[in-house]
C-alpha distance (Angstrom), angle and dihedral (degrees) to the residues before:
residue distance angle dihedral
X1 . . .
X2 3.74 . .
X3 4.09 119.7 .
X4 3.45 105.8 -132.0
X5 3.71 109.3 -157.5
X6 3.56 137.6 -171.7
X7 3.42 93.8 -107.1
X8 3.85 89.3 46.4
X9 3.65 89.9 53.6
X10 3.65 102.3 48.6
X11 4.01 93.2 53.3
X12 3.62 93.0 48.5
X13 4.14 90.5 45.5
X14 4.05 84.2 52.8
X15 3.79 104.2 44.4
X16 3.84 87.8 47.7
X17 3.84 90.7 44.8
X18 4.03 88.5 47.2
X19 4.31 89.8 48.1
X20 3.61 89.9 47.2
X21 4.02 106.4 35.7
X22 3.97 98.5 23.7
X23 4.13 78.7 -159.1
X24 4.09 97.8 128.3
X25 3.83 91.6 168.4
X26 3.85 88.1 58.1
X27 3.61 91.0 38.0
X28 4.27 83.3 58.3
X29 3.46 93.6 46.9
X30 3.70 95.4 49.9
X31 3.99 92.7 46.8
X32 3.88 90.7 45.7
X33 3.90 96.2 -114.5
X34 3.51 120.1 164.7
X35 3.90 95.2 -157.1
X36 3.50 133.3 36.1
X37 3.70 93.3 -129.5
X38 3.42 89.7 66.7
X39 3.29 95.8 63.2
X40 4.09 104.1 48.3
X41 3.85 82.1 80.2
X42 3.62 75.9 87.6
X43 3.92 95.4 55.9
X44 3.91 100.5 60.0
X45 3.36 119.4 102.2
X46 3.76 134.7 -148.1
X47 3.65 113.8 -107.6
X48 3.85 81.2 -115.0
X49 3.93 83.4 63.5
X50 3.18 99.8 44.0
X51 4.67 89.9 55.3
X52 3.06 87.9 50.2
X53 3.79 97.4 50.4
X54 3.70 95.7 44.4
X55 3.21 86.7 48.8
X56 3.95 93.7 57.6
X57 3.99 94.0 43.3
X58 4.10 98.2 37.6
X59 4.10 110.3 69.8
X60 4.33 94.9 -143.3
């Protein structure tokens, strides 16, 4: 069983919100963040993410 923590729960709820909204500055406001930059932590992507988005964009 996987522990689902608050902290846990509050990254997933912004990466989806980010992938679904693409509206960072909201995304900021809605997490509380004074800056911008600290909210791209939200926009990398696992290198799992990133194959698999290549891979949707680039015609092998």
């Amino acid at each position: 069983m996987r522990l689902c923590t608050l902290h846990s729960f509050r990254h997933r709820f912004a990466k989806n919100f980010i992938e679904h909204s693409g509206d960072i500055s909201l995304l900021s406001d809605l997490l509380g963040h004074e800056s911008l930059e600290t909210t791209r932590i939200y926009l990398r992507r696992s290198s799992t993410e990133q194959a698999r988005i290549v891979n949707q964009v680039v015609n092998w």
